[in-house]
C-alpha positions as CSV (number, residue, x, y, z in Angstrom):
1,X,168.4,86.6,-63.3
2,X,169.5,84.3,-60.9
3,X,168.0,81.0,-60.2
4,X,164.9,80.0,-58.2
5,X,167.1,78.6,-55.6
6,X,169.0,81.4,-54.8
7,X,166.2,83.5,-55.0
8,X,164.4,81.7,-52.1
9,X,168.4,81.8,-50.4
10,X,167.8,85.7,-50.6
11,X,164.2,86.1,-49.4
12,X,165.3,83.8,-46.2
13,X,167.8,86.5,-45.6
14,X,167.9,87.7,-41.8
15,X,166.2,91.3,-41.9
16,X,166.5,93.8,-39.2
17,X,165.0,92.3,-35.9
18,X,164.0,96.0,-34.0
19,X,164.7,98.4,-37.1
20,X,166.1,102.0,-35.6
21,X,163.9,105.0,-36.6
22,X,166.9,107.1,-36.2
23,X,168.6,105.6,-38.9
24,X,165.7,105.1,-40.9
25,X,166.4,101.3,-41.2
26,X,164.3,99.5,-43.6
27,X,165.0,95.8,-45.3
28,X,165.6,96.0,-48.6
29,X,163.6,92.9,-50.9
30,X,165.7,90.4,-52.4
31,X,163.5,91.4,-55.2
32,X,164.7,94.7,-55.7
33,X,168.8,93.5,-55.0
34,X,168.8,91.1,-57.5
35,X,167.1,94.0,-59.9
36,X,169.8,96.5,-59.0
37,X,172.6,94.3,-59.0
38,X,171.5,93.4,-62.6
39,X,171.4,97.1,-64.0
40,X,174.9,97.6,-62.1
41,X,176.7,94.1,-64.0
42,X,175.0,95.5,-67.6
43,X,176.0,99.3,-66.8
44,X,179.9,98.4,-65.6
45,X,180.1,95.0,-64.8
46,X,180.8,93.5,-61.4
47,X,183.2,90.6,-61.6
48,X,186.4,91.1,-60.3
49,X,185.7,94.7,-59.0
50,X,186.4,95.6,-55.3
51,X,182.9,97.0,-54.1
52,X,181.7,99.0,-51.1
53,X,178.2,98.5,-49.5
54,X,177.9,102.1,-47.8
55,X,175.4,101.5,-45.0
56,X,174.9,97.6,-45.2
57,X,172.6,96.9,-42.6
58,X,171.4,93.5,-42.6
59,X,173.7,92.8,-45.6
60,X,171.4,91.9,-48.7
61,X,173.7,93.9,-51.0
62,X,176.5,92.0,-50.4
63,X,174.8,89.0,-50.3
64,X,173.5,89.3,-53.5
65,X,176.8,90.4,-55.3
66,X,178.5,87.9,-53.9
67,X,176.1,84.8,-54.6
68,X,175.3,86.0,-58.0
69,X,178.2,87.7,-59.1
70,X,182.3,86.9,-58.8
71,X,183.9,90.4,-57.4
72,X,186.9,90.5,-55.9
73,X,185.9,91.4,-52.4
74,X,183.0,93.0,-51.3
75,X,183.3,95.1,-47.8
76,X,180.3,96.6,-45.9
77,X,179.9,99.7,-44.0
78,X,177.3,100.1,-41.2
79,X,177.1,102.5,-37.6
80,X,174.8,99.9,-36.0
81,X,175.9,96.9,-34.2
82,X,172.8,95.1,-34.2
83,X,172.8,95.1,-37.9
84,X,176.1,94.1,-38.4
85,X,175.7,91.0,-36.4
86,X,172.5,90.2,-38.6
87,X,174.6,91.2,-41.2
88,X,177.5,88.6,-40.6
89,X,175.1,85.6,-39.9
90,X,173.5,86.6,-43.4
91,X,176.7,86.0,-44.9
92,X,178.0,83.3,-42.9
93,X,174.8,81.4,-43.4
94,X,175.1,81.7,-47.0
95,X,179.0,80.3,-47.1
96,X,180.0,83.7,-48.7
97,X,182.9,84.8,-46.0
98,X,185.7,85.0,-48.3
99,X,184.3,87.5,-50.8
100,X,183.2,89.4,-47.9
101,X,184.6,92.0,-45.3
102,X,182.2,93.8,-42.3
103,X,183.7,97.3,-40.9
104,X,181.7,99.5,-37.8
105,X,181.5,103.0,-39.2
106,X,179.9,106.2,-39.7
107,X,179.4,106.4,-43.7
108,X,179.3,110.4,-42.9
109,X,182.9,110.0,-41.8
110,X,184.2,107.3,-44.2
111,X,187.0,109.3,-45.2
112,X,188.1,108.3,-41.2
113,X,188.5,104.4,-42.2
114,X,189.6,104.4,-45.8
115,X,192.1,107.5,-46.4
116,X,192.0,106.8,-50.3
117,X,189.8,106.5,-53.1
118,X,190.3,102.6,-54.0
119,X,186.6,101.0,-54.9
120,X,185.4,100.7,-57.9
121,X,181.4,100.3,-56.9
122,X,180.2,101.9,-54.4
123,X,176.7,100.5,-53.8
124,X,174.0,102.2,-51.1
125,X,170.5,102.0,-50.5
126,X,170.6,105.4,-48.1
127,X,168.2,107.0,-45.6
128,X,165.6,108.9,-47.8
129,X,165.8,111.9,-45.0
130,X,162.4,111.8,-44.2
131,X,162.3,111.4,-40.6
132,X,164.4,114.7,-39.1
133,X,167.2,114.0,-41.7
134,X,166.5,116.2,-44.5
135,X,169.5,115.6,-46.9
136,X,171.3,112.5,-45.3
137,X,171.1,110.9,-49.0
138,X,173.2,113.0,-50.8
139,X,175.5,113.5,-47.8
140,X,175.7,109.4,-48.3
141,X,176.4,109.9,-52.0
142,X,179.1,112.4,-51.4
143,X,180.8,109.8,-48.9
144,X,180.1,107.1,-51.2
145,X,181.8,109.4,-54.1
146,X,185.1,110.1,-51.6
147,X,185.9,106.2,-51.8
148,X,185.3,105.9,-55.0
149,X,188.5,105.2,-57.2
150,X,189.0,107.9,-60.6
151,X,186.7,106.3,-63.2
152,X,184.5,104.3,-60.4
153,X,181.2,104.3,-60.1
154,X,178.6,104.7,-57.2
155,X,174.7,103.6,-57.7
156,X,172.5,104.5,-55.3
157,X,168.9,103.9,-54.6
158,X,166.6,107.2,-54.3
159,X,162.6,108.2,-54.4
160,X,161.6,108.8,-57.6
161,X,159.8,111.8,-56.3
162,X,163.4,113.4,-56.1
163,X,164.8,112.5,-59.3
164,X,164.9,116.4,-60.3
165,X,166.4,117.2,-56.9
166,X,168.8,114.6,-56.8
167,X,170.5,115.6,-60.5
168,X,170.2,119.1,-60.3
169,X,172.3,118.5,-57.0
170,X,175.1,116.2,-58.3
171,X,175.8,117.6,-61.5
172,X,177.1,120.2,-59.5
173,X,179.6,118.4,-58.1
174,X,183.0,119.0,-60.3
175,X,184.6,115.4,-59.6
176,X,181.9,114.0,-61.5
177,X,181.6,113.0,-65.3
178,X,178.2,112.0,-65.8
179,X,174.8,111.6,-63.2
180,X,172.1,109.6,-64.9
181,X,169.0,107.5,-63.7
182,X,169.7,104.2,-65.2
183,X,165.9,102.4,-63.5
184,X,163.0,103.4,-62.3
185,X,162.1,100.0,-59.7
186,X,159.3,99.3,-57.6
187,X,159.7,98.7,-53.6
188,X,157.3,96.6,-51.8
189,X,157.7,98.3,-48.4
190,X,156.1,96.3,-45.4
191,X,154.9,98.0,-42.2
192,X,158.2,98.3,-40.1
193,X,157.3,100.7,-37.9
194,X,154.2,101.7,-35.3
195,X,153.5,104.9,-36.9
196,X,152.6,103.2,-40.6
197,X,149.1,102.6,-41.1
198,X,149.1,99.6,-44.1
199,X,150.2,96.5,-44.5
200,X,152.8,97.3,-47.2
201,X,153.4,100.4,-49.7
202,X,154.6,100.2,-53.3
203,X,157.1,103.0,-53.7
204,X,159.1,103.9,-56.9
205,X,162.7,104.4,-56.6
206,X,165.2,105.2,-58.9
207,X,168.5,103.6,-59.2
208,X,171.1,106.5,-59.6
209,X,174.5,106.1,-61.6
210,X,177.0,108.6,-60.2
211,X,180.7,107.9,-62.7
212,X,183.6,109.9,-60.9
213,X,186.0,111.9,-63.3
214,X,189.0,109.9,-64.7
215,X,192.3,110.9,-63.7
């Protein structure tokens, strides 16, 4: 667990200033990063692994690997702009620029940008598909899988609710070894858009170990 300082570093974190519907942006808790992060070091370690953050938004992933956690480099994906801007004062305010790398791109056409397999950790907190995107997270998965070195890992976050869905679906997938839920977590979910009705929602999300086949 990192310490109360950096904790209060994270929670300062710029989050998204006009969060798009379309891409179902939501900020994701310091909380809940330093939680995953954790189950990622203890499941296959993070130092000196190069890391993807597929679909970075305002960057508190990458943040959070790279203040807690020594990887080699640490490069972030995202199709918004806005975000990415956020995303780079996040980690320029936090003095973390060397460990990390900012790319504009569609994570459904990452095979465009990086033509071979070469992370080790692929990390992704993707679109749940419940506004008009029915499926998006597993087509972020598969993305996040075509990046991912032989022997690599991607962890993704996912609504517990779908936990049957979501292994029956990848342990279909033949360049696969293993799919296994390695968390259950709890998400504090604040009102970000018009059309919620509370305050804040508590929803359970699983954290998702995908390990690609060894060569």
């Amino acid at each position: 667990m990192p310490d109360k300082q950096v904790l209060w570093m994270l929670e300062k974190l710029e989050g998204f200033e006009k969060p798009k519907i379309q891409f179902e942006q939501y900020a994701t808790s310091a909380e809940l990063a330093v939680s995953m992060m954790e189950m990622i070091d203890s499941e296959v370690g993070i130092d000196d692994c190069l890391i993807a953050d597929l679909g970075c938004g305002c960057g508190m992933l990458m943040t959070t690997i790279a203040t807690c956690y020594e990887p080699q480099q640490i490069i972030g994906i995202d199709i918004d702009e806005d975000a990415l801007e956020i995303c780079s004062r996040n980690i320029e305010s936090t003095e973390i620029e060397e460990k990390c790398e900012i790319i504009r791109g569609n994570a459904l056409e990452i095979r465009n940008i990086f033509k071979q397999p070469i992370f080790d950790i692929v990390v992704l907190n993707p679109p749940f598909g419940t506004k008009n995107n029915s499926g998006i997270d597993m087509k972020f998965v598969e993305n996040a899988i075509s990046i991912c070195r032989p022997g690599g890992s991607v962890f993704s976050l996912h609504k517990s609710s779908t936990r049957d869905f979501i292994l029956k679906t990848a342990r279909k997938w033949e360049d696969l070894e293993k799919v296994e839920t390695i968390a259950e977590m709890r998400w504090n979910l604040p009102a970000t858009y018009r059309f919620h009705k509370q305050k804040a929602v508590d929803i359970q999300v699983d954290l998702v170990h995908f390990l690609k086949k060894s060569l």
